[in-house]
N, C-alpha and C positions, 0 to 999 in steps of 0.2 A: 710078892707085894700084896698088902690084904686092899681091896677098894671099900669104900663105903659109899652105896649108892640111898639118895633120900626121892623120898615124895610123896609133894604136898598135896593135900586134897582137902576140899569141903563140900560136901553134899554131893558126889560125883560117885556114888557107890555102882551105877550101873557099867560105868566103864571101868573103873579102879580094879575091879575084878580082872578084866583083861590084862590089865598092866600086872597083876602080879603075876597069872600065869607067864604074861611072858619073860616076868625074871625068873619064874620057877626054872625057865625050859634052858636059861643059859647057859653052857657048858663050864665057863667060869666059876666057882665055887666059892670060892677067895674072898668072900665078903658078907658085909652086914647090909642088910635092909633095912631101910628106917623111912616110917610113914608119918608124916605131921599131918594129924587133922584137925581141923579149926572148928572140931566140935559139931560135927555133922548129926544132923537127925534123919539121916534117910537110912540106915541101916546097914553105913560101913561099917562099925564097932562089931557088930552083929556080923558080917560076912568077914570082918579080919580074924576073926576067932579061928575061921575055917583053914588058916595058913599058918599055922604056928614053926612050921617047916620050914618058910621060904620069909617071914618075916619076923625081923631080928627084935625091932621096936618099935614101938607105936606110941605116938603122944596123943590124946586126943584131949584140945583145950583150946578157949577162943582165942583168938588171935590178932593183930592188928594191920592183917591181910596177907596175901601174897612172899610179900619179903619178909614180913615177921618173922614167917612160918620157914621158910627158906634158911634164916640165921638159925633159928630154933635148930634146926637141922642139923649144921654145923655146924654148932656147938656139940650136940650129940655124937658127931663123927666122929670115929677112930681110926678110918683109914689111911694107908700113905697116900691114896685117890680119892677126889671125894666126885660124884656124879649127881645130875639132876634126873629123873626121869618123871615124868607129869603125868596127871592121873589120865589122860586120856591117852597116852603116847606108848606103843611097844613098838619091843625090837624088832628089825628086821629078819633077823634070823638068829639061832640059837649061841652064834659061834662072835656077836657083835662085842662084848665085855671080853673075850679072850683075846681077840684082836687088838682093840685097846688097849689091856695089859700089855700086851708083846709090846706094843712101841712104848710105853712106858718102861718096862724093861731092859730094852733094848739099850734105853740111852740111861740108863741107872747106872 
């Protein structure tokens, strides 16, 4: 099953960075990374350059907050999964996206 995991951010470049390593470190593979940013001037556009690895796409454009940016997402999704993860929020550990997939699998 491929996942599509999104996340939104505006002007949160100091944590955003955390959040992608830790989709970097997931053992999960299987998916597309997609970052909606509402047009940040702190210098995510500039730090997302450094992942072209671990992130699939990037929109950066204003937005009409929150859930705009959230649909924005979704519409972009191609997965059979789709995830939220926020620019402040990482995994618990490397192995949390394989987990998930298995019970999604499971009952497939």
């Amino acid at each position: 099953m491929f996942l599509s995991l999104i996340t939104v951010t505006y002007n949160a470049c100091s944590s955003l960075e955390q959040t992608i390593l830790s989709v970097e470190q997931q053992q999960y593979k299987d998916l597309e990374y997609i970052i909606i940013d509402g047009g940040s001037s702190d210098g995510t556009r500039e730090m997302l350059r450094k992942y072209p690895d671990v992130v699939t796409m990037v929109v950066s454009e204003s937005d009409k907050g929150i859930y705009d940016a959230m649909n924005k997402g979704l519409r972009k999704a191609t997965g059979d999964v789709v995830g939220f993860l926020h620019a402040d929020d990482r995994f618990a550990h490397s192995r949390v996206l394989q987990k998930v997939m298995n019970i999604f699998e499971d009952r497939g």
